[in-house]
C-alpha positions as CSV (number, residue, x, y, z in Angstrom):
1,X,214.0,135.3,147.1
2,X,215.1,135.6,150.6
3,X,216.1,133.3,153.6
4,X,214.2,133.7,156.6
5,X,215.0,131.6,160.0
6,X,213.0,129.8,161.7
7,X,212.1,130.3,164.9
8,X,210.2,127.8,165.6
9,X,210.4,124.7,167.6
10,X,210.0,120.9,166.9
11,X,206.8,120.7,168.5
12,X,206.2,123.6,166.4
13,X,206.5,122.1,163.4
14,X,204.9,118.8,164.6
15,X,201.8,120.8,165.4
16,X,201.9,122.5,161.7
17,X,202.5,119.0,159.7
18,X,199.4,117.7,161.9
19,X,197.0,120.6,161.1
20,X,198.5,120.4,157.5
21,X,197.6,116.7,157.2
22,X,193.7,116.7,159.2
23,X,193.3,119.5,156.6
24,X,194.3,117.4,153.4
25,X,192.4,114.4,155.0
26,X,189.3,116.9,154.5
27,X,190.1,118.1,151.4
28,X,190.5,114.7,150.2
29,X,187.2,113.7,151.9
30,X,185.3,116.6,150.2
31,X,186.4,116.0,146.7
32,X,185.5,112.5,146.9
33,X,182.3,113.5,148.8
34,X,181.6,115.7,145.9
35,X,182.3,112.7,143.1
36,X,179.7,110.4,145.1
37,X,177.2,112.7,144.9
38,X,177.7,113.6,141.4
39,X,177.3,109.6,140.4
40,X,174.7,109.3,142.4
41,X,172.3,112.0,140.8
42,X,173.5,110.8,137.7
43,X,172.8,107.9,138.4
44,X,169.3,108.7,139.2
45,X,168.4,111.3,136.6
46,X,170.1,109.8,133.7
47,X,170.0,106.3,134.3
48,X,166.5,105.7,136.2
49,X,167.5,104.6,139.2
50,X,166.6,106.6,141.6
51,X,165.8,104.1,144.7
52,X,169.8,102.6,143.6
53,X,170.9,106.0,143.6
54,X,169.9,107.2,147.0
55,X,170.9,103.9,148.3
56,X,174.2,104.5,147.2
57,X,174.5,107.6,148.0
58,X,173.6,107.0,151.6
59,X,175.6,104.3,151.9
60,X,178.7,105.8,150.4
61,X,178.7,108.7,152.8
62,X,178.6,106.5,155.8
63,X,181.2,104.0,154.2
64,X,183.6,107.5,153.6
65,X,182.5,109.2,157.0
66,X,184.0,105.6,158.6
67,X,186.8,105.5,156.6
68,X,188.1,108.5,157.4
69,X,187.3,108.3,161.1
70,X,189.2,105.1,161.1
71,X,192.1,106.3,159.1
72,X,192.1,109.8,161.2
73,X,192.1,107.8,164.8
74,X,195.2,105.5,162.8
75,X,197.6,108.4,162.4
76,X,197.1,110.4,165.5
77,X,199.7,110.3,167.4
């Protein structure tokens, strides 16, 4: 393995570690995307509840869009 320099800036690297962490914040907000949406058709096919299912659903997506909004407007700089 080599050493390679950096040429590269401060605001550089400020830039990168922001685009790095909006990108995990999505990631993140996928995968847990993904979860709700999993529990809630489970929810509906397996356990019969379809009208608690879509509810929740719903409501988790707009709880998690809000979250994240107010989490991502937090950390800017």
């Amino acid at each position: 393995m080599s050493v390679v320099e950096l040429d590269s800036t401060n605001a550089e690297v400020r830039a990168h570690r922001r685009t790095f962490a909006a990108f995990e914040r999505l990631v993140l907000f996928a995968a847990m995307h993904v979860t709700l949406v999993l529990a809630s058709l489970a929810l509906a096919f397996l356990g019969h509840a379809p009208v608690i299912a879509a509810l929740l659903g719903l409501g988790g997506t707009v709880a998690l869009i809000a979250a994240f909004a107010i989490a991502g407007s937090q950390s800017a700089p």
